[in-house]
DRENLUM-628861 format. One record per residue (C-alpha): x, y, z; residue number from 1; residue in three letters. Coordinates in nm, 3 decimals, always signed. Example, Ala and Ser with C-alpha at 12.3 -4.5 7.8 and 13.67 -1.06 7.14 Angstrom:
2
+---------+---------+---------+------+------+
:      xx :      yy :      zz : resi : resn :
+---------+---------+---------+------+------+
:  +1.230 :  -0.450 :  +0.780 :    1 :  ALA :
:  +1.367 :  -0.106 :  +0.714 :    2 :  SER :
+---------+---------+---------+------+------+
% end
This chain:
101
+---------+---------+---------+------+------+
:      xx :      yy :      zz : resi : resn :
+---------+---------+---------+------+------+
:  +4.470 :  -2.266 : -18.941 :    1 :  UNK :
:  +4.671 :  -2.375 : -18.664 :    2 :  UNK :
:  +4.496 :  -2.613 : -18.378 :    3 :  UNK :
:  +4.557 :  -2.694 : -17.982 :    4 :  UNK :
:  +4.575 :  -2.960 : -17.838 :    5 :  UNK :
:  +4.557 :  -3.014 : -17.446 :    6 :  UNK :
:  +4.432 :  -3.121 : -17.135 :    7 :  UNK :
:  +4.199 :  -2.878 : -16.967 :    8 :  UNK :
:  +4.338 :  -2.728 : -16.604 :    9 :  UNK :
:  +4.055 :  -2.836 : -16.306 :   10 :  UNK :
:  +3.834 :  -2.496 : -16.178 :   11 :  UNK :
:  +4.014 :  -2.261 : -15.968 :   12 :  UNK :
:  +3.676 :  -2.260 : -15.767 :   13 :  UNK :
:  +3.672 :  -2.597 : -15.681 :   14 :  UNK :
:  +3.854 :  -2.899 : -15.561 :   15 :  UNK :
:  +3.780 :  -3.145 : -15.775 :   16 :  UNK :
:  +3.930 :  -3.262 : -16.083 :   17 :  UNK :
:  +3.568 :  -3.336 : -16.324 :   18 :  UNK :
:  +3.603 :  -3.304 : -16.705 :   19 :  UNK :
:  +4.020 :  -3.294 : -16.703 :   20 :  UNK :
:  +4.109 :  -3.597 : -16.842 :   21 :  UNK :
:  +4.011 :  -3.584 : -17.139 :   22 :  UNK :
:  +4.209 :  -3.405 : -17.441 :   23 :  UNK :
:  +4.039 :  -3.102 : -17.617 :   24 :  UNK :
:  +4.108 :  -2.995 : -17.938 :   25 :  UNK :
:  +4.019 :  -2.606 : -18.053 :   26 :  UNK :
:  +4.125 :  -2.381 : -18.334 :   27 :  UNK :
:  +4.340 :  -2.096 : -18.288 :   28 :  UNK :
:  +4.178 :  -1.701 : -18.327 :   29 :  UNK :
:  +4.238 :  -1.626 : -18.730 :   30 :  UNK :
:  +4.059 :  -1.345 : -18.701 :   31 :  UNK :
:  +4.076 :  -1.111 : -18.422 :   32 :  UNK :
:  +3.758 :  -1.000 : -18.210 :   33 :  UNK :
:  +3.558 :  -0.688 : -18.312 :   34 :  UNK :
:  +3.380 :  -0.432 : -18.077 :   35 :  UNK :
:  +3.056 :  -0.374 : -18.206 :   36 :  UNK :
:  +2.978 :  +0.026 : -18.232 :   37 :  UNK :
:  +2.625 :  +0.006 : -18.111 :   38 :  UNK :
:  +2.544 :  -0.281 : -17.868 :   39 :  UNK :
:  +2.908 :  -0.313 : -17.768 :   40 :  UNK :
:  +2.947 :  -0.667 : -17.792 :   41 :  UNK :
:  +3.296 :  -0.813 : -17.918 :   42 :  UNK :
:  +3.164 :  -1.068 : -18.216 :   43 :  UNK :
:  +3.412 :  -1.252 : -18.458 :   44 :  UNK :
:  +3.333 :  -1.387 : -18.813 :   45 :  UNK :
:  +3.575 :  -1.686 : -18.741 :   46 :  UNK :
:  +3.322 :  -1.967 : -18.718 :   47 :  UNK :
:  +3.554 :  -2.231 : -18.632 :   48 :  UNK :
:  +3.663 :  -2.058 : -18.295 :   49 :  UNK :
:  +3.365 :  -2.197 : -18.085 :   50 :  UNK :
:  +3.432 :  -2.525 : -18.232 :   51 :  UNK :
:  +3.578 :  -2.746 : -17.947 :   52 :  UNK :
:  +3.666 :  -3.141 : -17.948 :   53 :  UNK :
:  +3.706 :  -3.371 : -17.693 :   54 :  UNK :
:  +3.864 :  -3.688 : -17.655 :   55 :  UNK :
:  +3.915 :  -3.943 : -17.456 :   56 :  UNK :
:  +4.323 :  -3.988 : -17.518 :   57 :  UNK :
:  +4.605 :  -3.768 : -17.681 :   58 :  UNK :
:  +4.646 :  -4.012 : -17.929 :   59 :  UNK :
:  +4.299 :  -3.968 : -18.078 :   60 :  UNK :
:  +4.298 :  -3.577 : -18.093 :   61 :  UNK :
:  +4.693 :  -3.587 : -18.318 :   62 :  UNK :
:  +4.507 :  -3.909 : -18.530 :   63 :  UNK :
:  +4.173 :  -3.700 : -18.572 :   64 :  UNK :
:  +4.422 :  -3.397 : -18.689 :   65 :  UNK :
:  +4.616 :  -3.586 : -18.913 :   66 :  UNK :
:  +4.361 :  -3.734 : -19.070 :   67 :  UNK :
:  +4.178 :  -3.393 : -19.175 :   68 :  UNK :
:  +4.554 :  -3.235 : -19.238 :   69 :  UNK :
:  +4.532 :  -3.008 : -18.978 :   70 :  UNK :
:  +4.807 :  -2.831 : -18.838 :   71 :  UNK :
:  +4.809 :  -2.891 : -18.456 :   72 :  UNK :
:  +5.050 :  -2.805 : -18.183 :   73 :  UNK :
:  +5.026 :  -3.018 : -17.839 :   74 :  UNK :
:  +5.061 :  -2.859 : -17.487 :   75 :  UNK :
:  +5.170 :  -3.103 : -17.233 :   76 :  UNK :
:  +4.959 :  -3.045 : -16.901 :   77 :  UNK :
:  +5.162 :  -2.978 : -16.595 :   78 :  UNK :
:  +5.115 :  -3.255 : -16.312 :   79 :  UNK :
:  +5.141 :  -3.099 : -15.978 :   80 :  UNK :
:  +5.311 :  -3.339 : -15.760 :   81 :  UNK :
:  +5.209 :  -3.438 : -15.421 :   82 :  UNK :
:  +5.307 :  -3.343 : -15.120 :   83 :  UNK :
:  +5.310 :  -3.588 : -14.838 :   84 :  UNK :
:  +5.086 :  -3.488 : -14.500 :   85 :  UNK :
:  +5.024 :  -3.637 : -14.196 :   86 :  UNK :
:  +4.771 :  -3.567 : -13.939 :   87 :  UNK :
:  +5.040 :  -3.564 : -13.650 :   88 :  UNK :
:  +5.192 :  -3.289 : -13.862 :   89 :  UNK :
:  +4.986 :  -3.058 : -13.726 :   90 :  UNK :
:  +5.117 :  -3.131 : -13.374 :   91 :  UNK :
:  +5.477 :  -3.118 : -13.423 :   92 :  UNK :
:  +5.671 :  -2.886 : -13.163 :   93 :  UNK :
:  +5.911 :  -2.812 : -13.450 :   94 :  UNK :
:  +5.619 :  -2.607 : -13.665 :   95 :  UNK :
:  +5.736 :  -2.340 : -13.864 :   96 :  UNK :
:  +5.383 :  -2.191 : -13.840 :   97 :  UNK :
:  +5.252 :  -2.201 : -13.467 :   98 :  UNK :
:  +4.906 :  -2.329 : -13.439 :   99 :  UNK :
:  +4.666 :  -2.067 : -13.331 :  100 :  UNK :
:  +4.417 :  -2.255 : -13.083 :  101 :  UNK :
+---------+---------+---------+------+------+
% end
């Protein structure tokens, strides 16, 4: 059973950046999700889908794999790059965007 390995993205909701530095480690579906015919619930018999590791460096999570032979595949996260901004920015006669007040 095939594994992933990668850094969580931060919460759309938010602006902060908690619990994405760390690597996570979690087992790909084997089996897929079943609708249950009376309650409705979608349920799985694949136990080792809600099992999730963390740790603290990539390096860890490919050792931890290798050691316990299983097959892993790493996703590099995507590092948004910064943009420069100034205050004085704002006040620039040149704006693209006019400022509204």
């Amino acid at each position: 059973m095939l594994a992933r390995i990668y850094q969580p993205a931060r919460n759309a909701m938010q602006s902060g950046k908690a619990r994405t530095k760390k690597w996570r480690l979690e087992y790909e579906p084997a089996t897929p999700r079943e609708v249950d015919p009376l309650m409705g619930w979608t349920s799985s018999s694949d136990m080792k889908q809600e099992l999730s590791l963390e740790f603290e460096t990539l390096e860890e999570a490919v050792a931890y794999a290798e050691a316990n032979a299983i097959p892993f595949q790493v996703f590099t996260p995507h590092k948004p790059t910064p943009k420069p901004r100034a205050y004085s920015d704002n006040f620039r006669f040149d704006r693209k965007i006019p400022w509204s007040h």
